[in-house]
BALUM-200861 format. One line per field, with one value per atom (N, C-alpha, C, O): residue in one letter; x negated, y negated, z; residue number from 1. Coordinates in steps of 0.02 Angstrom, whole numbers, plus 50000, padded with zeros to 5 digits. Example, Ala and Ser with C-alpha at 12.3 -4.5 7.8 and 13.67 -1.06 7.14 Angstrom:
<sites>
r <- [A | A | A | A | S | S | S | S];
east <- [49340 | 49385 | 49340 | 49288 | 49358 | 49316 | 49355 | 49330];
north <- [50284 | 50225 | 50165 | 50166 | 50112 | 50053 | 49998 | 49943];
up <- [50390 | 50390 | 50390 | 50423 | 50354 | 50357 | 50394 | 50402];
k <- [1 | 1 | 1 | 1 | 2 | 2 | 2 | 2];
</sites>
This chain:
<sites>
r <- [X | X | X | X | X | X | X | X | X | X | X | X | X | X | X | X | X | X | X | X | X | X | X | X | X | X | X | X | X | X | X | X | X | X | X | X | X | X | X | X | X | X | X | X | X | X | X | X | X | X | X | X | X | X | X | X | X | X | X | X | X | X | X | X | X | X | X | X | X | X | X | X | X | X | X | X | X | X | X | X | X | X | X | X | X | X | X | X | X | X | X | X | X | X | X | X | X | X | X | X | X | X | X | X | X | X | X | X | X | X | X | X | X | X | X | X | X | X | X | X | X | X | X | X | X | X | X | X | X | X | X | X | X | X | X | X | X | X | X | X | X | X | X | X | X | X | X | X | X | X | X | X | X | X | X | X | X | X | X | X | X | X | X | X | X | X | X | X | X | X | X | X | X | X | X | X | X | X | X | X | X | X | X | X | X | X | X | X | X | X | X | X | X | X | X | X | X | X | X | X | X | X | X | X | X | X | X | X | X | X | X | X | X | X | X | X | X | X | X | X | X | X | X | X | X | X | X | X | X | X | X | X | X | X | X | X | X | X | X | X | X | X | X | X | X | X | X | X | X | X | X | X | X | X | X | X | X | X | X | X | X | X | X | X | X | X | X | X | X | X | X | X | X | X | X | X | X | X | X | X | X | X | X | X | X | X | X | X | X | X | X | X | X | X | X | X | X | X | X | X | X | X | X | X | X | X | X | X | X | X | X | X | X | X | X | X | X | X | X | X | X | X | X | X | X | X | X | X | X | X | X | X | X | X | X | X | X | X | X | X | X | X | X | X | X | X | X | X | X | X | X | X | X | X | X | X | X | X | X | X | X | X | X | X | X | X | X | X | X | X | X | X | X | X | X | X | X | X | X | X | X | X | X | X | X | X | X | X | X | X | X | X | X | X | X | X | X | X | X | X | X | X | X | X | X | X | X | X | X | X | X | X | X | X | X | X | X | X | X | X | X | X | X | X | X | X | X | X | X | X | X | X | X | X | X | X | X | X | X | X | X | X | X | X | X | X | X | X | X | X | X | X | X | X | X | X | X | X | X | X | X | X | X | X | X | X | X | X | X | X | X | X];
east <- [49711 | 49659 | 49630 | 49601 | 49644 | 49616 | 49541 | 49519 | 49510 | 49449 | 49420 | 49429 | 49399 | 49388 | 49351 | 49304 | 49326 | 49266 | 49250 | 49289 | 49176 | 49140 | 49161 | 49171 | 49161 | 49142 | 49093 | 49055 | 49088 | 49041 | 48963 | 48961 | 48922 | 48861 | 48849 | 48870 | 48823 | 48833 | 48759 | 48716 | 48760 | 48677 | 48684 | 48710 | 48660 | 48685 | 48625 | 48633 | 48592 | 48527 | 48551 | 48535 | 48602 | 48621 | 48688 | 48714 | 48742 | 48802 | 48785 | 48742 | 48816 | 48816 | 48841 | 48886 | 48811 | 48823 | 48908 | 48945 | 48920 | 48985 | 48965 | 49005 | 48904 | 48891 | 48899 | 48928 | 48862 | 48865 | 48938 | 48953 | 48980 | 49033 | 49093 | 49134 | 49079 | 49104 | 49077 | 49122 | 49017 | 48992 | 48998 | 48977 | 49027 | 49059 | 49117 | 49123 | 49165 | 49220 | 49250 | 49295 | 49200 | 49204 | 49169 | 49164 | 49158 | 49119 | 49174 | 49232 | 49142 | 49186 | 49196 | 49245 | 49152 | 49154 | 49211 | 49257 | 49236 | 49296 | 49360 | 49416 | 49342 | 49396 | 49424 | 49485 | 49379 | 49415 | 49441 | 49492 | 49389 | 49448 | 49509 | 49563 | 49498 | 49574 | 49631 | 49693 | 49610 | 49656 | 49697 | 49752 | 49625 | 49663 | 49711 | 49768 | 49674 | 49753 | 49804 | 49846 | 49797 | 49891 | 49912 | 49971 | 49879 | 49913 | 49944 | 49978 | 49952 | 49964 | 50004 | 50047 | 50011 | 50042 | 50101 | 50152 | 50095 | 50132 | 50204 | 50256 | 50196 | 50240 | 50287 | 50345 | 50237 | 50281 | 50321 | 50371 | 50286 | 50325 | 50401 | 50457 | 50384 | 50434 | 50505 | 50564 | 50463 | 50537 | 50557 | 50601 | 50521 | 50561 | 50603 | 50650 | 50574 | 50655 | 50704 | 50756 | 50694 | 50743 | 50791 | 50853 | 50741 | 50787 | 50838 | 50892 | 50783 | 50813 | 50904 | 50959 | 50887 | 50930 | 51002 | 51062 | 50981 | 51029 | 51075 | 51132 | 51019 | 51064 | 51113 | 51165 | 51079 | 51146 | 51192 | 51249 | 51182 | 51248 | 51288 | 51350 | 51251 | 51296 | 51350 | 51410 | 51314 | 51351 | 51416 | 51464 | 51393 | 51442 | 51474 | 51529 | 51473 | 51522 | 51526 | 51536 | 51523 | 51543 | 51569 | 51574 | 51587 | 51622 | 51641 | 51622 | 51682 | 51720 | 51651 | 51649 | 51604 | 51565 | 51525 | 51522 | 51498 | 51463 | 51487 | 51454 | 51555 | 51590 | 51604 | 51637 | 51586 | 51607 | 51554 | 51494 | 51602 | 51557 | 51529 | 51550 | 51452 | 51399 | 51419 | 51440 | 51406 | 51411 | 51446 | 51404 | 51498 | 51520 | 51555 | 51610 | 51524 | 51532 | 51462 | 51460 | 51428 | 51367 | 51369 | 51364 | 51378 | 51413 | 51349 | 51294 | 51364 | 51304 | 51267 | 51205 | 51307 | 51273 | 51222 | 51171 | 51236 | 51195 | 51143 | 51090 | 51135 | 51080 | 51043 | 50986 | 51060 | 51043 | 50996 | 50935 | 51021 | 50996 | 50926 | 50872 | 50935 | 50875 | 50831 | 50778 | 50861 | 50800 | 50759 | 50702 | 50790 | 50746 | 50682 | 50627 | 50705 | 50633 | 50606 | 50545 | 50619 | 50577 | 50532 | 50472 | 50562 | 50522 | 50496 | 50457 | 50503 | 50454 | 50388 | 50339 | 50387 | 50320 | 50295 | 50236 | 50339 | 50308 | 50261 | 50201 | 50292 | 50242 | 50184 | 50129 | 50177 | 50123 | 50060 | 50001 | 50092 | 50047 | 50028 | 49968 | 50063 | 50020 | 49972 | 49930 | 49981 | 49961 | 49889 | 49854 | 49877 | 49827 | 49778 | 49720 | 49809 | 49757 | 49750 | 49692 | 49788 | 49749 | 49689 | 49636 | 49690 | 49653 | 49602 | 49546 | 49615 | 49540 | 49510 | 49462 | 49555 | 49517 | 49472 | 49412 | 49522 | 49510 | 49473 | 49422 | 49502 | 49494 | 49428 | 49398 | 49426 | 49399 | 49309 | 49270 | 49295 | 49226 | 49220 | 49162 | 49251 | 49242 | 49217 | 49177 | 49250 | 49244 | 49184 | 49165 | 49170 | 49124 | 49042 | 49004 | 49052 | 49009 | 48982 | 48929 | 49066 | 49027 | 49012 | 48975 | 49053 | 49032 | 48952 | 48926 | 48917 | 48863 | 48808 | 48766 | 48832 | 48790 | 48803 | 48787 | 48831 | 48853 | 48814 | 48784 | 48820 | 48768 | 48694 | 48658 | 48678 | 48609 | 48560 | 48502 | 48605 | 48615 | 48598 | 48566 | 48627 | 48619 | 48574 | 48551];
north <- [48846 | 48876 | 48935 | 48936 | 48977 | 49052 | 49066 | 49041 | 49090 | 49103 | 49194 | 49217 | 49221 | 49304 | 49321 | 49286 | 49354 | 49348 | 49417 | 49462 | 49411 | 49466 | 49542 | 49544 | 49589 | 49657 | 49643 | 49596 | 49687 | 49659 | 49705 | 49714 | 49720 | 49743 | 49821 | 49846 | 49858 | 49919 | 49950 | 49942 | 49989 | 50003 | 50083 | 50116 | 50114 | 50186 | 50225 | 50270 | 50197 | 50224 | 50224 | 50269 | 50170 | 50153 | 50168 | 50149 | 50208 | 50264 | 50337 | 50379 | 50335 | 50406 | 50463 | 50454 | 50530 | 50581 | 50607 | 50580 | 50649 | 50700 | 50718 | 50709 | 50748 | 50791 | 50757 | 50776 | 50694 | 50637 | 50613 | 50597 | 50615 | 50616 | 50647 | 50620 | 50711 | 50779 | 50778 | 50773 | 50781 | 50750 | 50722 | 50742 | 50670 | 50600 | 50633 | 50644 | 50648 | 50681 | 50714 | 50701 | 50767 | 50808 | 50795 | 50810 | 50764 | 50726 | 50739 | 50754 | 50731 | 50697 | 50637 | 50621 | 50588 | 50513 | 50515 | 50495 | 50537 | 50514 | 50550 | 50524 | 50600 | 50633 | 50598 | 50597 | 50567 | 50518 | 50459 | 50436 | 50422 | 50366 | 50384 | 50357 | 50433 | 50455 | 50484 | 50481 | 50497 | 50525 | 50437 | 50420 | 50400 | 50337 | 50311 | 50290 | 50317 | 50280 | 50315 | 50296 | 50372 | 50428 | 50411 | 50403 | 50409 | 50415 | 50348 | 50337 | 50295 | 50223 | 50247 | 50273 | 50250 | 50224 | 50278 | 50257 | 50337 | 50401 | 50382 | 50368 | 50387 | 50389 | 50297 | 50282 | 50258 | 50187 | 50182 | 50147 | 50233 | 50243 | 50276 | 50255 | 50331 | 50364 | 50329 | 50338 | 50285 | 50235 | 50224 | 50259 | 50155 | 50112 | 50143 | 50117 | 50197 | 50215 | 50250 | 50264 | 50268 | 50293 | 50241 | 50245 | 50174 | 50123 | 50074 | 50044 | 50087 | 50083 | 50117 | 50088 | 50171 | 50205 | 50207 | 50208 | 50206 | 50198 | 50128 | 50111 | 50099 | 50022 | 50027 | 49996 | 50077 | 50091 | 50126 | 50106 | 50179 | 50208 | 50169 | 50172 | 50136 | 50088 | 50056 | 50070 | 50011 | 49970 | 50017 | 49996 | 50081 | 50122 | 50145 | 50158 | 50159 | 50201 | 50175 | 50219 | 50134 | 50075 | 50007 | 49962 | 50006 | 49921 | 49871 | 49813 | 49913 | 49866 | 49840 | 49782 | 49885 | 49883 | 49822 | 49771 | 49809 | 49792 | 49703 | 49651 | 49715 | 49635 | 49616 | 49564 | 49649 | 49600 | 49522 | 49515 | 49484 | 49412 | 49407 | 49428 | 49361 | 49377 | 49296 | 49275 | 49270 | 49176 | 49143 | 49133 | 49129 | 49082 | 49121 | 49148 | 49123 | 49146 | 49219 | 49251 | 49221 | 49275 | 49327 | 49326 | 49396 | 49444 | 49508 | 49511 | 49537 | 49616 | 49625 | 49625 | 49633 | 49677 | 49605 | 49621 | 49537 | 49488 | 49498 | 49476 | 49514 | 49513 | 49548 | 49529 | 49626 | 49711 | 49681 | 49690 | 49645 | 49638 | 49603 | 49631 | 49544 | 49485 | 49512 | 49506 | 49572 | 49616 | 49654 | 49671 | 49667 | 49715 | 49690 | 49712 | 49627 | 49598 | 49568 | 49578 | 49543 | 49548 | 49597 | 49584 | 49675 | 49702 | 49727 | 49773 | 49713 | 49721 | 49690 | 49726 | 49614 | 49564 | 49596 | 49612 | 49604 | 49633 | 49700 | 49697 | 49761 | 49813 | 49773 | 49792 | 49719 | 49720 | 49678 | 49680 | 49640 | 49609 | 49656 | 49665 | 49708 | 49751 | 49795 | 49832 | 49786 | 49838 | 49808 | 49847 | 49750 | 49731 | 49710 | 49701 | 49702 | 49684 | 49761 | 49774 | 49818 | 49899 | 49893 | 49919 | 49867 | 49895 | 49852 | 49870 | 49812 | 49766 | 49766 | 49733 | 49819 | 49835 | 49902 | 49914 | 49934 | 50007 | 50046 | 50081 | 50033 | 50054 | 50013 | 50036 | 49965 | 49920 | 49945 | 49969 | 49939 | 49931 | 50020 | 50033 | 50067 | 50132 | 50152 | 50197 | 50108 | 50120 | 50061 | 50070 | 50009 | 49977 | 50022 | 50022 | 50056 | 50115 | 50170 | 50192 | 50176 | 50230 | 50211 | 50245 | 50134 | 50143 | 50096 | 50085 | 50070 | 50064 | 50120 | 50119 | 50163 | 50224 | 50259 | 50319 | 50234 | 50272 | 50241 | 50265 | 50185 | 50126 | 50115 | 50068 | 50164 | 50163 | 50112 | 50118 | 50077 | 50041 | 50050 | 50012 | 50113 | 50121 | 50183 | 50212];
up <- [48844 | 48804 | 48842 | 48896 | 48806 | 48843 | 48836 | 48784 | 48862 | 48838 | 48854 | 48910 | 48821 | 48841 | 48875 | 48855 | 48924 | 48974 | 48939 | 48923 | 48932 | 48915 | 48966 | 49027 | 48923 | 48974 | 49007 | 48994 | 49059 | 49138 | 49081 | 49020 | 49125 | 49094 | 49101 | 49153 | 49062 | 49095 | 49087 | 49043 | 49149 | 49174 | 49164 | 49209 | 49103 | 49108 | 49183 | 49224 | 49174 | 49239 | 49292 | 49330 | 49315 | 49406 | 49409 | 49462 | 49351 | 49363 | 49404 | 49390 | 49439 | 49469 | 49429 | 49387 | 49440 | 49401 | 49416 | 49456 | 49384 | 49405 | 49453 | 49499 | 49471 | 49530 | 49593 | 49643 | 49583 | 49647 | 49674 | 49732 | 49612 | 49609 | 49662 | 49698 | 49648 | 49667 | 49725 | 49766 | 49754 | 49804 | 49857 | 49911 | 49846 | 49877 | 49908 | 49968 | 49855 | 49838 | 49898 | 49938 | 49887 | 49973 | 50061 | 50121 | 50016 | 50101 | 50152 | 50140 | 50220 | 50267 | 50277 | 50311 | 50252 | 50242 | 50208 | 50243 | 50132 | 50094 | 50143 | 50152 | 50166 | 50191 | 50242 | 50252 | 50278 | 50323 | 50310 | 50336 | 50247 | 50225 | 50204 | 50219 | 50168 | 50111 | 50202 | 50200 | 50238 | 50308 | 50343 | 50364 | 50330 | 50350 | 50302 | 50312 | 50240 | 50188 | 50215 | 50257 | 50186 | 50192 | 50274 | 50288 | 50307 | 50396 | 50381 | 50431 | 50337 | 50349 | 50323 | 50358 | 50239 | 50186 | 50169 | 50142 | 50183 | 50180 | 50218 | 50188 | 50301 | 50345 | 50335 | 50351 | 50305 | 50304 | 50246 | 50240 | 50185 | 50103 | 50127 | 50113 | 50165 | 50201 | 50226 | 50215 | 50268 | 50328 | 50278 | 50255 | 50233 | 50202 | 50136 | 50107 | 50124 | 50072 | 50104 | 50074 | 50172 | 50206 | 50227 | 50227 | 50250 | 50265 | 50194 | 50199 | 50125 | 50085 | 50061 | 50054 | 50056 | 50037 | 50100 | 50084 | 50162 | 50219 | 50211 | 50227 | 50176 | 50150 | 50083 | 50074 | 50036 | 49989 | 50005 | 49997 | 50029 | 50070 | 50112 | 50118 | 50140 | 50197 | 50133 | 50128 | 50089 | 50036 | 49983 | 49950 | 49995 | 49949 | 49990 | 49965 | 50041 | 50087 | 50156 | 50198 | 50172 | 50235 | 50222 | 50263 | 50153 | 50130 | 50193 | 50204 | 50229 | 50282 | 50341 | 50362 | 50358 | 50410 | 50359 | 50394 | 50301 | 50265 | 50251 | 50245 | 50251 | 50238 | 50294 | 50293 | 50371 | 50407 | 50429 | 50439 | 50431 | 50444 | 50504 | 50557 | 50486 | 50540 | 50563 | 50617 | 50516 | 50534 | 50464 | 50420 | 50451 | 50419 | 50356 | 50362 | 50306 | 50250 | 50226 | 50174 | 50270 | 50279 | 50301 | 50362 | 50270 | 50303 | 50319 | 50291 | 50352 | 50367 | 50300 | 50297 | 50246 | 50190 | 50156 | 50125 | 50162 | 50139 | 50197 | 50173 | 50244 | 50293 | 50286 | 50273 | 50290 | 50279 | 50205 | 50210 | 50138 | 50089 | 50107 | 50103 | 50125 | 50158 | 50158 | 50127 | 50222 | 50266 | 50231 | 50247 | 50181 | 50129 | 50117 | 50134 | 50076 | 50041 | 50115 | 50113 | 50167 | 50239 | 50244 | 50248 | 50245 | 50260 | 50210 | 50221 | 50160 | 50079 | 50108 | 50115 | 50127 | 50118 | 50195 | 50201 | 50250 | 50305 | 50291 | 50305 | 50260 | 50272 | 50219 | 50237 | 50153 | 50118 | 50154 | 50138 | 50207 | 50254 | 50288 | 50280 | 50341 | 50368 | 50332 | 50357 | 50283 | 50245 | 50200 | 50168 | 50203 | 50205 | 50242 | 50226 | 50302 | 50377 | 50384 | 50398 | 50379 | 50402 | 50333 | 50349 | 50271 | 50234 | 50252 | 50271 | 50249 | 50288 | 50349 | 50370 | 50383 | 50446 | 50446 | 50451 | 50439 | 50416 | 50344 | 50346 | 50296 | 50251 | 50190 | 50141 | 50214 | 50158 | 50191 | 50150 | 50237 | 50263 | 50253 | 50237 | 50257 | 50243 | 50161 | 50149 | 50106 | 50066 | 50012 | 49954 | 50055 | 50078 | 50051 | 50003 | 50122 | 50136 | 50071 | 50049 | 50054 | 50019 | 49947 | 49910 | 49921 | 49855 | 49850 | 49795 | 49919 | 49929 | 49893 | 49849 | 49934 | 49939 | 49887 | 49888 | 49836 | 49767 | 49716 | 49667 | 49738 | 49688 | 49712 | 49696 | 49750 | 49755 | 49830 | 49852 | 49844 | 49902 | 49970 | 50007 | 49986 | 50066 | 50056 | 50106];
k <- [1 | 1 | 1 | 1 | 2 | 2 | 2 | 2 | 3 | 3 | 3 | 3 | 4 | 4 | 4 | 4 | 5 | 5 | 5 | 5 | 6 | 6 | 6 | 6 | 7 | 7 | 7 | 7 | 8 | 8 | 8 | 8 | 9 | 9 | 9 | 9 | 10 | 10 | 10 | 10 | 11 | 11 | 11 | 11 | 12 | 12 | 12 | 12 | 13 | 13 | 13 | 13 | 14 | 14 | 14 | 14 | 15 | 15 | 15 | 15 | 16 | 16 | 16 | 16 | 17 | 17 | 17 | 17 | 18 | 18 | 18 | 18 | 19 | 19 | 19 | 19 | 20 | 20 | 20 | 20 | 21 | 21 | 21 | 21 | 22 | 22 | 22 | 22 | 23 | 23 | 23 | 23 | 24 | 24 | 24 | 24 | 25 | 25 | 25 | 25 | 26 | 26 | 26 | 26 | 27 | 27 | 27 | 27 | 28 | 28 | 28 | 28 | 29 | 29 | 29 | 29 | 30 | 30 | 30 | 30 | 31 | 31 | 31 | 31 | 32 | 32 | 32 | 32 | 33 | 33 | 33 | 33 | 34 | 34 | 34 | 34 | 35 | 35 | 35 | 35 | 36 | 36 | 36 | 36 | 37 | 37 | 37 | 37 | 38 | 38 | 38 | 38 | 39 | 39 | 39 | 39 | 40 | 40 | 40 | 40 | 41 | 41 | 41 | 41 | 42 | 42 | 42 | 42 | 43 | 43 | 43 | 43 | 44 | 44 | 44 | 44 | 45 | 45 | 45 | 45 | 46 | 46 | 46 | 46 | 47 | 47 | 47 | 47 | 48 | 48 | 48 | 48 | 49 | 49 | 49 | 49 | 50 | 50 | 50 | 50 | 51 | 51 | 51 | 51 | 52 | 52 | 52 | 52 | 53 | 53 | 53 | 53 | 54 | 54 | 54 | 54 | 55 | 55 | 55 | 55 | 56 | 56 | 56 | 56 | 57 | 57 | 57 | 57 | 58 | 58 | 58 | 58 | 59 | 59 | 59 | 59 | 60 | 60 | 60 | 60 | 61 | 61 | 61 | 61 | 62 | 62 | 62 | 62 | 63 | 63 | 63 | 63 | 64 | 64 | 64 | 64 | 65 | 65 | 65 | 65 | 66 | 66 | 66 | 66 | 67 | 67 | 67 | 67 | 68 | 68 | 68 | 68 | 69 | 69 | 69 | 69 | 70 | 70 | 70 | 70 | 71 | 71 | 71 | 71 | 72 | 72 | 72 | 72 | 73 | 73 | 73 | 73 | 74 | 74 | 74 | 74 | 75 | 75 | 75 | 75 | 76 | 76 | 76 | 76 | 77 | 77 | 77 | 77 | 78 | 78 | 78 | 78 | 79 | 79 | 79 | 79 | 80 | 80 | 80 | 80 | 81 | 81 | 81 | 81 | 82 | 82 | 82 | 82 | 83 | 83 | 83 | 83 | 84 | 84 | 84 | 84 | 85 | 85 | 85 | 85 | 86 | 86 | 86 | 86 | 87 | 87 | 87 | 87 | 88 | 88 | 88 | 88 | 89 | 89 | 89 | 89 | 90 | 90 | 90 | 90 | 91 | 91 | 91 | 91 | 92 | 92 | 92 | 92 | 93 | 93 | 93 | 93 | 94 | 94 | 94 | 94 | 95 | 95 | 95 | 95 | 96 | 96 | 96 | 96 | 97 | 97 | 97 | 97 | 98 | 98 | 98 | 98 | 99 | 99 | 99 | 99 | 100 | 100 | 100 | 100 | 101 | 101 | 101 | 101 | 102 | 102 | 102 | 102 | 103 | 103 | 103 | 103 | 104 | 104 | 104 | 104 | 105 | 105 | 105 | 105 | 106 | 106 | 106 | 106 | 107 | 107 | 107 | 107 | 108 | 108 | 108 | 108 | 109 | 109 | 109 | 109 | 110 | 110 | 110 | 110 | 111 | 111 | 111 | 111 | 112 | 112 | 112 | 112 | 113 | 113 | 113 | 113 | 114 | 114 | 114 | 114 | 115 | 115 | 115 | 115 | 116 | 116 | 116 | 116 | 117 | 117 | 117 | 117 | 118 | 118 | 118 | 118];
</sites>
């Protein structure tokens, strides 16, 4: 049984303007959070489709390097595959301890101070 949860409440008095907005916007406060996301998330988006794609090429144009057996019936390209979704859940764990280290208490900050708060 589903039930609908009301829209939250809306306070037109305690929204911030465009201007406050714009504001914020340019700060050096946002500028530095928004420097910490991209320095993380940019250069790691980067590896992993590099390491992505190094894995399809390997599979299209290294067959033999790809089928050779690691242990039993388990060969490179079943491993190389594994590794993928490994390092899928790996970068989303790092990637939540940087935002909760870094990023979360920055933005913390400012949507405090947006809502009237700080």
């Amino acid at each position: 049984m589903a039930t609908e949860t009301p829209p939250p409440a809306k306070h037109p008095a305690s929204l911030p303007s465009t201007e406050e907005f714009t504001e914020v916007q340019q700060s050096a406060e946002f500028g530095e959070l928004r420097r910490a996301h991209r320095s993380f998330a940019f250069p790691l988006t980067i590896a992993f489709i590099a390491w992505y794609l190094l894995y399809v090429l390997l599979s299209n144009y290294a067959g033999d390097f790809m089928g050779t057996k690691v242990v039993g019936t388990i060969n490179v390209a079943l491993v190389l595959g594994l590794a993928q979704f490994l390092t899928t859940f790996l970068i989303a764990w790092w990637y939540a301890r940087h935002a909760a280290a870094k990023l979360d208490p920055k933005a913390e900050a400012i949507k405090s101070r947006m809502e009237g708060g700080a």
